[in-house]
N, C-alpha and C positions, 0 to 999 in steps of 0.2 A: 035694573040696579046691578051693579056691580060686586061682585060675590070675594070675600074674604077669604084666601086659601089655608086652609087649615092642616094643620097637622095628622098624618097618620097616624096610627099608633097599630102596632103588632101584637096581639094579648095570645099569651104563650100562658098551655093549663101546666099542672104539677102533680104525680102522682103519690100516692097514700105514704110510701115509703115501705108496703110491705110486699110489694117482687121483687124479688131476689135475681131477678132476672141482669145480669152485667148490661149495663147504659153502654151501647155501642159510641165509639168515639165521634163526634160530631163533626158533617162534612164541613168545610170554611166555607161561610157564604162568599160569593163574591162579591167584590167593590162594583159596583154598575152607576152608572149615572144617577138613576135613581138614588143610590145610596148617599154619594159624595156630595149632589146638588145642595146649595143655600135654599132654592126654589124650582119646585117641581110642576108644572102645569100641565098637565094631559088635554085639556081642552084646546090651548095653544099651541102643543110640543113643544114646549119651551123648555131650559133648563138652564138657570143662573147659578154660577158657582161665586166663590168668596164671599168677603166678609160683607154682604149687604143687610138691611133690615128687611127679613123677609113682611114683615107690618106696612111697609109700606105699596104690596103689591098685591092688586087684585086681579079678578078674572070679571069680562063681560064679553058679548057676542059678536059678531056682525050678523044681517041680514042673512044671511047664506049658514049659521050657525056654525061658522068660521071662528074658534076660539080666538082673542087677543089677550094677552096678558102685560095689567097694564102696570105704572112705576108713576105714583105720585107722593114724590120725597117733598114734606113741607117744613123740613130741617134747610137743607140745602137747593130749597126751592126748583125744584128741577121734574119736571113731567115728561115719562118717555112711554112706548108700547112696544112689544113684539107678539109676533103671530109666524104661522105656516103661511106660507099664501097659498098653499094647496094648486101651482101651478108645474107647468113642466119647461122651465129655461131650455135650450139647450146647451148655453154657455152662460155664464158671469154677466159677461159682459152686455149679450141682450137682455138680461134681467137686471142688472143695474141702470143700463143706457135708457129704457122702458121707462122704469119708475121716478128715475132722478128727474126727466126730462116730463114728466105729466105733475112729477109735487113742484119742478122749478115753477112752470108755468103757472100753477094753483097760486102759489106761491106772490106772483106776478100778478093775477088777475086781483088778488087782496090787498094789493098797496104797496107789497114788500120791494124793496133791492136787492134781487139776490148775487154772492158774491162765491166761490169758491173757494176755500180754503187751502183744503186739504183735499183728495182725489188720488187712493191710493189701493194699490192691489198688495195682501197682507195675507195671513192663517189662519185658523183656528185650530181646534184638537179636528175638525170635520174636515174642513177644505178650503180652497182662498175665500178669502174675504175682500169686498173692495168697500172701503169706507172712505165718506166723504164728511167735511165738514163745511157748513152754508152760514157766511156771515148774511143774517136777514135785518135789511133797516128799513124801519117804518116813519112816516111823516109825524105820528100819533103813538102815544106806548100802549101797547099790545101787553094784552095779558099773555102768560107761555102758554098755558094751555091750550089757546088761539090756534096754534099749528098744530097739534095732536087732534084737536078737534078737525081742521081740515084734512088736513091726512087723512084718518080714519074714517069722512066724509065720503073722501074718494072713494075710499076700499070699499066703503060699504054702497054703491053705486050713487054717488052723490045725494045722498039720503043723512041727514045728519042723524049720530046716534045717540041718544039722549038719556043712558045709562052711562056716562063719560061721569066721575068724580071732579065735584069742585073745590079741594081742598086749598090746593095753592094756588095764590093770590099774586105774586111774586110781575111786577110787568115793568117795560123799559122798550123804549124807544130803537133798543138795539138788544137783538134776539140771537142765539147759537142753535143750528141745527146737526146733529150728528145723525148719519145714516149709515145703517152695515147692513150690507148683503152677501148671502153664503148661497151654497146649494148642495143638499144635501139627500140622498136618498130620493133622487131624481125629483127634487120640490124646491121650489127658494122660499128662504127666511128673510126676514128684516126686522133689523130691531134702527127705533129712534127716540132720540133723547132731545128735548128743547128747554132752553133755559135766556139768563139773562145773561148778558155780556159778563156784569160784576161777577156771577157767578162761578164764572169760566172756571178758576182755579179752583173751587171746591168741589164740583161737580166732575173736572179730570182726576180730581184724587178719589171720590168714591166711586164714579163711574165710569174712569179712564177704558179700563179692560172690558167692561160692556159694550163701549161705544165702537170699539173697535172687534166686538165679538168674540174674542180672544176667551173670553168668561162664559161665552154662551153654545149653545148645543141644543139639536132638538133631544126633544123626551124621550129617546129609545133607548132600548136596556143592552146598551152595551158595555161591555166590562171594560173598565178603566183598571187600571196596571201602575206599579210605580218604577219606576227604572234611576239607576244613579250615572254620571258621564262624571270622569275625572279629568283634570285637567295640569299642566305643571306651564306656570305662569314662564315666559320665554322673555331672553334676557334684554330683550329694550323695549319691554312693557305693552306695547301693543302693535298689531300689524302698522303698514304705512296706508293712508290712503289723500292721494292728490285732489284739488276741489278747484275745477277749473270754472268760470263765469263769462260765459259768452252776452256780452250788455248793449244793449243798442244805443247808440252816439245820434242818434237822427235828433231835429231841434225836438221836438216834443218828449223829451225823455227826463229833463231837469228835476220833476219831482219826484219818479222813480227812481235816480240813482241817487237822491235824496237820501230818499227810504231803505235804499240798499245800506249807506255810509252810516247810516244810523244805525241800522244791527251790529255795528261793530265791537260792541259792548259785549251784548249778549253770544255775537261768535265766539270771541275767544275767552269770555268765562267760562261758558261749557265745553268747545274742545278741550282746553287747558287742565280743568277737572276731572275730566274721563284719560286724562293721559296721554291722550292719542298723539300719532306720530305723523300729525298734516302737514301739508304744502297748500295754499291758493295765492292759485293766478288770477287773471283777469287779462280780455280781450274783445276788442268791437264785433259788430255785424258788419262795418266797412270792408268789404273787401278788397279796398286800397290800400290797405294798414294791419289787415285785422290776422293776417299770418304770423305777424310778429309779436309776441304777450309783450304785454303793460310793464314798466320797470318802475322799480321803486325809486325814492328820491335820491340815490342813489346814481343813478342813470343807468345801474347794470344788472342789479339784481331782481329777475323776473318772476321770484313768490317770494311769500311771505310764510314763516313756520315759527312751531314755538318758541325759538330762540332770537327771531325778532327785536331789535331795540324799536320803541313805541311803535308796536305792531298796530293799534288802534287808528292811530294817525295813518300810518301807510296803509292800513286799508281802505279809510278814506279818500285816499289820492288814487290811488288799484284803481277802487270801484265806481269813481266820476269821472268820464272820459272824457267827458264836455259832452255841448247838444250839435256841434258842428259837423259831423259823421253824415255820410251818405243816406238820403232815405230811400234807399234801395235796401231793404236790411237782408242779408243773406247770412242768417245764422249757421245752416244747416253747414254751407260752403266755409264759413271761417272756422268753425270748431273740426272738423274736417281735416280742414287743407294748413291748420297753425301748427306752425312749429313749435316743440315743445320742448326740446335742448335745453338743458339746464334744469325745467321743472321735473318733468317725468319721472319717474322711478319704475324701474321694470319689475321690483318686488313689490308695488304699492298698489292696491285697488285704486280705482278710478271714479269719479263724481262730475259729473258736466249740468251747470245751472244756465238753461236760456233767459233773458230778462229781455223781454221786447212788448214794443205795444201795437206791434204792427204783424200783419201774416208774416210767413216765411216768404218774401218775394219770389224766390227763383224757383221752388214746388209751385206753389200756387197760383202765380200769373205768369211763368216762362220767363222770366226777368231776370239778365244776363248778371250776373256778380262782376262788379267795377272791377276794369283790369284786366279781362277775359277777352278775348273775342272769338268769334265763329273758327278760326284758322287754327288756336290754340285750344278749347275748350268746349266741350258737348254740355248742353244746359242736363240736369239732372230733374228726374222727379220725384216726388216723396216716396214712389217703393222702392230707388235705387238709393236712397239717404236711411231708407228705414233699414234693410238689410244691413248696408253697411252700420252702422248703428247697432244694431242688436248684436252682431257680429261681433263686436268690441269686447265683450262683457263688462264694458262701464255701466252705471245707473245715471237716470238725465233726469232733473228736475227743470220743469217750464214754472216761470211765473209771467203770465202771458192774457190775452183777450181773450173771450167767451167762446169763439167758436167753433161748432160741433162736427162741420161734415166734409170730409177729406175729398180730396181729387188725386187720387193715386199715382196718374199718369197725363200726359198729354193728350193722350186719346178720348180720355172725358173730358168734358164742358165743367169749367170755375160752379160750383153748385151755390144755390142762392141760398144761402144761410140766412135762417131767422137769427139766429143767436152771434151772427156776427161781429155785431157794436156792443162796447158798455161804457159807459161813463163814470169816471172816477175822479177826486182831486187830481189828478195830472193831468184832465183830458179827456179826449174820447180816445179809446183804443179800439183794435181790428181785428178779424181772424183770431188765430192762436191753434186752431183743428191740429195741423200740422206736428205742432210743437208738445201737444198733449198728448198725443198719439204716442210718440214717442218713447214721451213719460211712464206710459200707462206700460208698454210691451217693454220695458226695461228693469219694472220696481219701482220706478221714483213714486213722484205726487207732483201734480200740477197744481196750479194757485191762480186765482184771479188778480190782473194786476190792477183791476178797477179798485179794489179793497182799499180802506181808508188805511192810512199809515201806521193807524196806532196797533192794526191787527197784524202786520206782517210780519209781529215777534212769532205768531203761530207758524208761520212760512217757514220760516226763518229754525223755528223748532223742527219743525220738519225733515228738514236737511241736516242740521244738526244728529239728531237721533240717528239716519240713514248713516251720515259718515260713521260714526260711532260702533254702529251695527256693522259695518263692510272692516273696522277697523278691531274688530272684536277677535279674540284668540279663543273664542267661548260659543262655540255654535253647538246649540244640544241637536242629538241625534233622534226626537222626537216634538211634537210640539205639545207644548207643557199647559196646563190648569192652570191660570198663574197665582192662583192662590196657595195652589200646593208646593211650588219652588221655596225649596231649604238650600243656601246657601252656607257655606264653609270655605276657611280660606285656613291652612294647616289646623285645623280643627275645630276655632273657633268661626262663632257664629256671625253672619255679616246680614244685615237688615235691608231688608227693600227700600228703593228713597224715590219716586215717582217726580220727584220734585230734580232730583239728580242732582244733589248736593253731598251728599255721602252715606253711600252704600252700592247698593247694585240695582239696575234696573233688565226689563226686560224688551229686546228692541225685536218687532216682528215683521219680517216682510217676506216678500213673494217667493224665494228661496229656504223659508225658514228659521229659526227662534236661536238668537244669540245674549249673552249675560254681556253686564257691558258693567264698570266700575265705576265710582264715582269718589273724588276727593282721596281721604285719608282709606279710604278701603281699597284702595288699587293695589293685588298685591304687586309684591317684590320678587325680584328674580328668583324663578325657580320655585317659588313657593306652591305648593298644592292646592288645588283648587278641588271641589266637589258641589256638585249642582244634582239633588235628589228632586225627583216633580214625579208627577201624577198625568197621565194621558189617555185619551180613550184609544183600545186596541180594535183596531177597524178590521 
């Protein structure tokens, strides 16, 4: 059965009053984890901070007497767990690529679709985090618990554990998986959270900063510190950052630039909100064409920024290039080798979005980019595109095909990818290794482009937050509790709005923890800024 965590209590005696002896002054305890946590689990080593119901979280075992510490919310119907895994990663990335790739499959064997979301290296107060988010759809609705139970299935050596709580009842046809992985104190953690589609929105407002770990910590007593960063808001509101979209024109593309044309709403109500100060282009994978950015109706002007007339409309026109485009698609080669004249900004961070549903042709089958030949041009492979790429310090977000395993160079053999195909409303799609690679060794998030249309507002969020974060004048010099961040703007108080409608939100990625404004809270020139939080001191 699954055990209710209770409350400590510290019982302090009181003497008679008659020594006379002077009460030496009493040392300060410190702030430790322990102290500041919402929920404390020693069984697990877990530590959840902010405002949750700690009522709604128990403790049971696995086989191995591997504490999990579990989260069955039956307010906001949402079932998650974390545990130690009590193993030794030696990077991130073999303990995320390990697990995602044994729960995908699980996943797989149960009925499910699984879809990619989100795919993203991120912080905690401990160390990166890579959190992923798996749109799962089933033929039949699935209760959530369904996948909590499988997971923890696994863990516990395919042995089902049947002290699992059956509180929430909550099921749908189409399921949310969130997964965060850290490593810390030479061990990996994982926390996951699964819920109902509907849910989405409630369960990112209470669980938003769990699910990306940001709230979580193992149980070790180390002293958390609070620190203040000041800041004096600079006079044209926010840095600049350019948002280039490399899209593939091959016939098979129509209902992915669909989908693209259709975020148009949701882009520029949130850039426009946060203030920021963007440019987006838009450019093919044809490398008959694709050197030259996309112009607006116009016929001259090659992005689009806030001062746009019917910027909505011209981003629809940007971002549907037709299906007539070469299917040779050479992403790597057109974002590369495009001219950028006129867009560019040399003070502006950088944003590059690949959109294809096909591999990268010229890394992964040697396949010449139209227009080149052998006399003019040396074909390139994915570690001479990845260097160059990192190189850049731009961030590259793929929304691309499933799959997993790179060919570096010409000197390996094309590798036979299970995960190569997926099928979505636009088709079957190919590859994608290449393009996620990328993503991953840059900050961005990769996205499955099999995902149904209606989920690509998550994508689509995703990028958004990123520019925002790259666009922010507000980078704290620690990474923050996020429950502890006080916010001040010349002295009064400004509110968190997770929703990013107005106030400040907190944007985290692989570089580190930036304030980012929203609406009527952005200040104004010159105005003062203070950002007081809480962090664990390592």
């Amino acid at each position: 059965m699954a055990t209710i965590i209770g409350t400590s209590l510290i019982l302090s005696g009181c003497n008679d009053g008659n020594d006379s002896t002077p009460t030496p002054t009493p040392t300060p305890t410190p702030t430790t984890v322990q102290t500041e946590a919402t929920v404390s689990s020693t069984k697990a080593n877990i530590a959840i901070f902010g405002a949750v119901d700690k009522n709604f979280f128990t403790e049971t075992a696995l086989a191995s007497n591997t504490g999990v510490l579990l989260l069955d919310d039956t307010q906001a119907n949402a079932v998650g767990f974390a545990l130690d895994l009590k193993n030794n990663p030696k990077t991130l990335d073999e303990l995320t690529t390990k697990y995602l790739s044994d729960f995908t499959q699980l996943l797989k064997n149960n009925g499910a679709t699984v879809n990619v979301l989100v795919n993203k290296i991120s912080k905690n107060a401990q160390s990166d985090v890579a959190h992923i988010t798996l749109e799962l759809d089933f033929n039949t609705a699935q209760n959530v618990r369904k996948i909590r139970e499988l997971l923890i299935s696994h863990l516990n050596g395919d042995v089902a554990l049947t002290t699992l709580p059956a509180t929430v009842t909550d099921q749908n046809e189409k399921l949310r998986l969130n997964l965060a992985f850290w490593i810390a104190d030479q061990t990996g953690f994982l926390w996951a959270n699964s819920y109902s589609i509907n849910q989405a929105t409630v369960v990112n407002k209470l669980y938003g900063d769990l699910n990306i770990a940001t709230a979580l910590s193992s149980n070790v007593p180390i002293e958390i510190k609070t620190v203040s960063n000041e800041f004096t808001q600079n006079a044209t509101g926010s840095n600049a950052v350019d948002i280039l979209w490399s899209i593939d024109s091959s016939g098979s593309m129509g209902q992915e630039q669909s989908n693209l044309a259709n975020g148009a709403t949701q882009f520029f109500n949130t850039l426009n909100k946060a203030g920021i100060d963007y440019r987006l282009a838009a450019t093919t994978q044809d490398a008959r064409t694709c050197t030259t950015l996309r112009t607006l109706t116009d016929g001259k002007t090659n992005f689009i920024d806030k001062n746009t007339v019917n910027a909505e409309a011209e981003w629809k026109k940007l971002s549907t290039p037709g299906t007539s485009g070469s299917s040779t698609e050479t992403g790597f080669y057109c974002v590369r080798e495009a001219n950028l004249t006129g867009f560019d900004r040399t003070n502006a961070k950088n944003l590059v979005v690949f959109l294809s549903d096909e591999p990268e042709n010229e890394t992964v089958d040697g396949s010449r980019p139209n227009g080149t030949s052998s006399t003019n041009y040396t074909i390139r492979s994915f570690n001479d595109y990845k260097d160059y790429f990192v190189k850049t310090g731009a961030t590259y977000f793929s929304i691309v095909g499933t799959g997993t395993l790179l060919r570096p160079d010409f000197t390996t053999t094309q590798p036979d990818d299970p995960n190569f195909y997926c099928d979505g409303q636009g088709g079957r799609a190919s590859g994608g290794a290449h393009f996620k690679e990328i993503s991953r060794l840059t900050g961005g998030s990769s996205a499955s482009i099999c995902t149904d249309a209606a989920s690509w507002s998550v994508v689509f969020d995703e990028i958004i937050k990123s520019a925002s974060g790259l666009a922010s004048s507000f980078t704290l010099t620690q990474t923050p509790i996020p429950s502890s961040v006080k916010v001040t703007v010349e002295g009064q108080n400004v509110a968190r709005d997770v929703s990013n409608q107005n106030g400040f939100d907190l944007i985290y990625s692989n570089t580190g923890t930036s304030v980012v404004f929203f609406g009527n809270a952005i200040p104004k020139a010159n105005q003062k800024v203070n950002v007081e939080y809480k962090y664990l001191a390592k």
